[in-house]
N, C-alpha and C positions, 0 to 999 in steps of 0.2 A: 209884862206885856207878852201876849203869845202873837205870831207872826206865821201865818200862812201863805206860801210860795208855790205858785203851779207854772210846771214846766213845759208848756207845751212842745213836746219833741215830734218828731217826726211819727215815729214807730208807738210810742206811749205819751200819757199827758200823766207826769208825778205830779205829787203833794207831798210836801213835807211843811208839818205843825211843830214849830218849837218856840219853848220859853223862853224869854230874854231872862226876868228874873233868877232861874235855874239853870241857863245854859245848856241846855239839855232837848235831845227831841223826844219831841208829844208821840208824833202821828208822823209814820210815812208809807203809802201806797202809789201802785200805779195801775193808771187804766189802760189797756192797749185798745191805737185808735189806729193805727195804719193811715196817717194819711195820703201815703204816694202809692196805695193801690188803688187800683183801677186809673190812676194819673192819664190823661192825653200826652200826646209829644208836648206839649208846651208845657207839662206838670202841671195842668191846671187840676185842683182837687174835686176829687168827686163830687155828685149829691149826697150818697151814703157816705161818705169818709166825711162830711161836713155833717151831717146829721151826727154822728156818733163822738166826734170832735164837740157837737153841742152838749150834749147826753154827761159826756164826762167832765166837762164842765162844770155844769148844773150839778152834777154830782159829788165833786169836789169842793164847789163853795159850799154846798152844803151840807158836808163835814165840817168843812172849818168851821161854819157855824157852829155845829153841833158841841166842838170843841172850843166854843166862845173864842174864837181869834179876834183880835182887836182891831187886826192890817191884813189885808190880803193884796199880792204884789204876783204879778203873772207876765209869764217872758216865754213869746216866741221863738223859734230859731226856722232853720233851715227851710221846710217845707211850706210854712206862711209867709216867708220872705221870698222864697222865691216863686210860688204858685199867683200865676195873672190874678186871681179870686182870690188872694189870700187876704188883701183887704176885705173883702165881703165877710169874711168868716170874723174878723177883729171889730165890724161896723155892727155884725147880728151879735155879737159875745156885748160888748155895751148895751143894744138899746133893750137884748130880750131876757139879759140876765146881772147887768148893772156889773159888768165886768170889763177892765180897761187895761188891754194886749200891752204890753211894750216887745214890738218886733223889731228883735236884736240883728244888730251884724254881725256875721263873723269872727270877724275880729273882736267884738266886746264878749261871743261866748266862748273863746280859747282864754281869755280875760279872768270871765268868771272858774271858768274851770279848771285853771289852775289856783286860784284864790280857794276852791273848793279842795282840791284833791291837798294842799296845803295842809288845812288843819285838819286828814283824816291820816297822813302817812307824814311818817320821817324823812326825811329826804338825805338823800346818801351825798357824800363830798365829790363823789364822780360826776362825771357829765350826764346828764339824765333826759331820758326823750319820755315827756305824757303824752298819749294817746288817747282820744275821748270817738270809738267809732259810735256815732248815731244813727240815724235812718237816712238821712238825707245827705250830712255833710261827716267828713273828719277832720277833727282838731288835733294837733301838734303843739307842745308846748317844748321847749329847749331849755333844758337850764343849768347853768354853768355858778358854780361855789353857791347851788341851791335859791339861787336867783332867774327869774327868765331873761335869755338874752333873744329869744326869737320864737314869733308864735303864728300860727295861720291857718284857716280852714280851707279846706278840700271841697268839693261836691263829689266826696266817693262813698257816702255812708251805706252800710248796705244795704237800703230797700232801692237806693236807686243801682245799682252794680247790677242787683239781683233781675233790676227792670230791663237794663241795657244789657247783659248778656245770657240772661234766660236760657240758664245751661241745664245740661242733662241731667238727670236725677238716678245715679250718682252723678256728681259733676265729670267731664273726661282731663285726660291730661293734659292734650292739647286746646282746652277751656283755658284751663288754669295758666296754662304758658300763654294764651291772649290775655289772660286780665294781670300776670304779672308783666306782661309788656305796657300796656293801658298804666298801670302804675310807677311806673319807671319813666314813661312821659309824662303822667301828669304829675310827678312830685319832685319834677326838678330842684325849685326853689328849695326843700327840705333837702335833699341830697349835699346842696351847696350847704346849706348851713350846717347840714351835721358833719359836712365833710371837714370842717375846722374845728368841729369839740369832739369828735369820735364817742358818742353815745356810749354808755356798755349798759345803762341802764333803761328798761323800758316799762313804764307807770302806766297803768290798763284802767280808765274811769268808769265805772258802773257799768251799763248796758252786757253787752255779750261776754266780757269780761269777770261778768258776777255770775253765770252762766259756765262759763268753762273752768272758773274756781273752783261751783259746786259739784260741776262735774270729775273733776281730778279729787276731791275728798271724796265723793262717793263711790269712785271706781276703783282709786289704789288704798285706802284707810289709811296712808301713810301720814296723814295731816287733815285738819278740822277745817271748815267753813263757816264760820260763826256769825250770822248773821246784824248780830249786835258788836262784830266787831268792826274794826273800820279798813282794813286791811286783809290781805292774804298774798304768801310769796308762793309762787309756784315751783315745785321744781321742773326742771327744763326738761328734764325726760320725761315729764307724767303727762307735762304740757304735750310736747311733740307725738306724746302716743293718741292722745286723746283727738290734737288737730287730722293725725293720720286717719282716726276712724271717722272723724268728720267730713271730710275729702271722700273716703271710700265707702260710706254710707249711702242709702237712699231714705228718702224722708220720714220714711216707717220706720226707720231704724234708730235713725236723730231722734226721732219721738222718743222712743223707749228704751232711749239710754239713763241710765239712774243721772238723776240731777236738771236732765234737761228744761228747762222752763219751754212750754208747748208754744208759744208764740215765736222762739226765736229758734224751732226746729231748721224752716226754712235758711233765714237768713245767719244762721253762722257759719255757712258753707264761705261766704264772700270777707265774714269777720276775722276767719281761720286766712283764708288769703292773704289778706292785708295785714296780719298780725306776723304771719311767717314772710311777708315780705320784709319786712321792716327787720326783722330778727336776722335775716340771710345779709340783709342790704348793710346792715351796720354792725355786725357781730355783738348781737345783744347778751351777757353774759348774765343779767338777772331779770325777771320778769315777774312782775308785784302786781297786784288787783288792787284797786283801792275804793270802797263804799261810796267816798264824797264826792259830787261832780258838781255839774253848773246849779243846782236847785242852793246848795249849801254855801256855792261861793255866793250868791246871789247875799243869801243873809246872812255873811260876814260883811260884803260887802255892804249894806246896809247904815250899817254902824256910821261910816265916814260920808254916804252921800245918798239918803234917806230922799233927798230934793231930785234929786236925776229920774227919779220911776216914778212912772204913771200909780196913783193907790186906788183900789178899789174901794168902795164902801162895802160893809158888811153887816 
């Protein structure tokens, strides 16, 4: 049976096609859809961000067709669940393309995404912090003899960081020292918790993450980015040089750095933030990329509770 998964995220809407038979993936793309630009103070979603939200939709089930998927299963997060409209967008995806949202909480995608980042990395016997930065929100997973013992979302993902403090281009120093303050309030709760496992390890899931890996393979040759693989470790100096020039960049620059993916020029300036915070905050001693995130835990998770998600027909 092939089994088709669309991840509506904030910033992109993935697809990932794979065989149950083979165990193996078909097909995986993603379409960038921005939906928290042009947002109102209420994050209500645009007209255009909801048109093109449609667009790649329709586009995606019809791939999966095209790759005879049998199941098609599609999961929400942050920007639908929390935009006044984002039901409107889950009510027109049913009636105008026979497609049926399941908008997730929080909590169920730190869930998924550690079920996902799972079977794409080994997990080390230390204490381990996952990190899942999106557009809208960020997930923390905590896990202690490679089990979670504590997990929770943020709303700091960076399309919205990037909304609420709309910094200079380069960004300045005294930005950066407001949004690492801004983050030291709002992550109390993870402070406390990692203050009793002392993290040294930090798991990077997809998004900008898979962006500053290829960026450190294409800049120092010192190591490969493979994209059929499932993993990549960083080293902490190639990391740190790479976040420095990200910081000290201006947008033109981000573009035409070797590796850069052109959608996430903008927002890695706030993913470099959040990333070097957490590294300063908890003395992070190793730093890994990992390929798998919520689309892949979705379809492990599958296997044990197929009845919990809304199916599409196809």
């Amino acid at each position: 049976m092939k089994i088709a998964i669309i991840d509506c995220g904030t910033n992109t809407f993935n697809l990932l096609i794979r065989s149950q038979e083979e165990n193996r993936t078909l097909f995986n793309t993603k379409i960038p859809v921005r939906l928290a630009e042009d947002a109102d103070d209420e994050l209500r979603i645009s007209d255009a961000a909801m048109e093109r939200a449609m667009a790649a939709l329709k586009s995606h089930r019809e791939t999966a067709l095209e790759w005879q998927a049998e199941a098609l299963y599609v999961v929400a997060t942050a920007a639908v669940r929390t935009a006044p409209n984002g039901p409107d967008l889950v009510a027109r995806a049913e009636s105008e393309l026979g497609i049926r949202i399941n908008v997730i909480t929080g909590d169920t995608e730190a869930r998924l995404i550690y079920e996902g980042v799972q079977q794409g990395i080994e997990f080390k016997e230390a204490p381990t912090l996952i990190m899942d930065i999106g557009g809208g929100s960020t997930e923390f997973i905590l896990l202690r003899d490679q089990k979670p013992v504590w997990q929770a979302s943020f709303p700091i993902g960076s399309s919205v960081m990037l909304n609420r403090f709309r910094p200079a281009d380069p960004i300045q120093k005294e930005e950066i020292d407001a949004i690492d303050d801004y983050l030291d309030e709002k992550l109390i709760s993870l402070k406390e918790a990692c203050g009793k496992e002392f993290p040294r390890v930090l798991i990077g899931s997809s998004g900008s993450f898979d962006t500053l890996a290829q960026m450190c393979a294409e800049n120092f040759k010192t190591s490969r980015f493979e994209e059929d693989e499932t993993s990549y470790t960083f080293s902490m100096h190639e990391y740190m040089q790479i976040s420095k020039k990200m910081l000290e960049s201006t947008f033109e620059e981000r573009l035409n750095t070797p590796g850069m993916i052109p959608m996430r020029a903008d927002m890695i300036v706030m993913a470099c933030i959040e990333i070097n915070f957490i590294i300063k905050r908890f003395g992070i001693r190793l730093l890994q990329q990992c390929n798998y995130a919520l689309k892949e835990g979705l379809y492990y998770a599958l296997e044990n509770e197929a009845e919990q998600w809304q199916r599409s027909s196809l």
